[in-house]
C-alpha positions as CSV (number, residue, x, y, z in Angstrom):
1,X,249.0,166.5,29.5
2,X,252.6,167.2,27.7
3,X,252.9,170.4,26.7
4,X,254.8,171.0,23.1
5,X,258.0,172.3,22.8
6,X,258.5,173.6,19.4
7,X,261.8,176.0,19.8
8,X,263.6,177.6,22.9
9,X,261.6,177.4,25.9
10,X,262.3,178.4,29.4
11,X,260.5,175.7,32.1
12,X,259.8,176.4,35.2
13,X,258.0,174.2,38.0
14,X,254.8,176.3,39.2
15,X,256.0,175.9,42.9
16,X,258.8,177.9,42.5
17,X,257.1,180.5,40.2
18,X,254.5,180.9,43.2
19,X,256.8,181.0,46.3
20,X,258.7,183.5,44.5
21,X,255.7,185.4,43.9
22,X,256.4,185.9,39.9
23,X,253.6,186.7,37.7
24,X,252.8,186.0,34.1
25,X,252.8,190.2,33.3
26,X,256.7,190.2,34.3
27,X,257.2,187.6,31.8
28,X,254.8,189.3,29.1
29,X,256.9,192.7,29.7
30,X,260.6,191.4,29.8
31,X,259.6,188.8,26.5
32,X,257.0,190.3,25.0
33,X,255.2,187.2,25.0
34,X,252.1,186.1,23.0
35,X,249.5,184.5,24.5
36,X,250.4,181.5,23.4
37,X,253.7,182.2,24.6
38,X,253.3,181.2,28.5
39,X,251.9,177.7,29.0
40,X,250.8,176.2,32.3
41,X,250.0,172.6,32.3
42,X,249.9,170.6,35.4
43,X,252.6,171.5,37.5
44,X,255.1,173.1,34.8
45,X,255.2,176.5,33.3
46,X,256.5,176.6,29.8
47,X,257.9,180.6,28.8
48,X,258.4,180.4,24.8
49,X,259.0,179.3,22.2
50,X,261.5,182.0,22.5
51,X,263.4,182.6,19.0
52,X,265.9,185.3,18.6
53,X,265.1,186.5,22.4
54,X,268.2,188.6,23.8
55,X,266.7,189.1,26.9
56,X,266.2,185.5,28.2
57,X,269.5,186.5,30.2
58,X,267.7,189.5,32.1
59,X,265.3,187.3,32.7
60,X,267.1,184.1,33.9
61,X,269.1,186.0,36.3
62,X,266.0,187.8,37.8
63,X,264.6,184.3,38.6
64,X,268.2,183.8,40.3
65,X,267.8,187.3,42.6
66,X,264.6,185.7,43.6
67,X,266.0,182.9,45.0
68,X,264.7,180.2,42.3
69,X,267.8,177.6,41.7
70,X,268.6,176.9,38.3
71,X,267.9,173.3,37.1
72,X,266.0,172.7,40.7
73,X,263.5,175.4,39.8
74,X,263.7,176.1,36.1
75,X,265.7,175.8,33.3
76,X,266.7,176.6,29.4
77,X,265.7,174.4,27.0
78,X,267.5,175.5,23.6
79,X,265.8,174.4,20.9
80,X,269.0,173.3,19.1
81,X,267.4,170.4,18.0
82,X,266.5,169.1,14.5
83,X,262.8,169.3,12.4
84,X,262.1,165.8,12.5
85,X,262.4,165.5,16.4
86,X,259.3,166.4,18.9
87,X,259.5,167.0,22.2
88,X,257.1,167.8,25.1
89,X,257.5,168.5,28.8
90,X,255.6,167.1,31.9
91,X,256.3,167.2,35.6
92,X,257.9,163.6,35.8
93,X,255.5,162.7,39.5
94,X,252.8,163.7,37.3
């Protein structure tokens, strides 16, 4: 199943979240996520929608010091889109 992307979202593939041995509380503490705020769906992991975050940096190069790639293992999607498009994210072998 897709999972909606309404705004800035960071994606990550759950592989890499789990070899690097991340948890959902790191993300909840750095982002102050909601609970609908970190979305697992298949093999993705979808961290947002994250509007005026400043501390997506922090967080993106934490992922980097623990070893996860950028584009191979996650990635940024902005959200600089416009109203009248919708998007939604699934692993592309799924």
């Amino acid at each position: 199943m897709p999972i909606p992307i309404t705004g800035p979202t960071l994606i990550l593939r759950k592989a890499a979240f789990e070899r690097a041995g991340l948890t959902r509380a790191m993300f909840d503490e750095a982002l102050n996520l909601t609970a609908d705020e970190f979305r697992l769906e298949g093999d993705l992991i979808a961290v947002g929608p994250l509007v005026g975050e400043d501390s997506l940096g922090d967080v993106i190069a934490q992922l980097e010091e623990e070893g996860l790639v950028y584009y191979d293992d996650f990635f940024e999607l902005s959200g600089n889109w416009p109203d009248w498009l919708r998007l939604f994210a699934m692993d592309a072998r799924a």
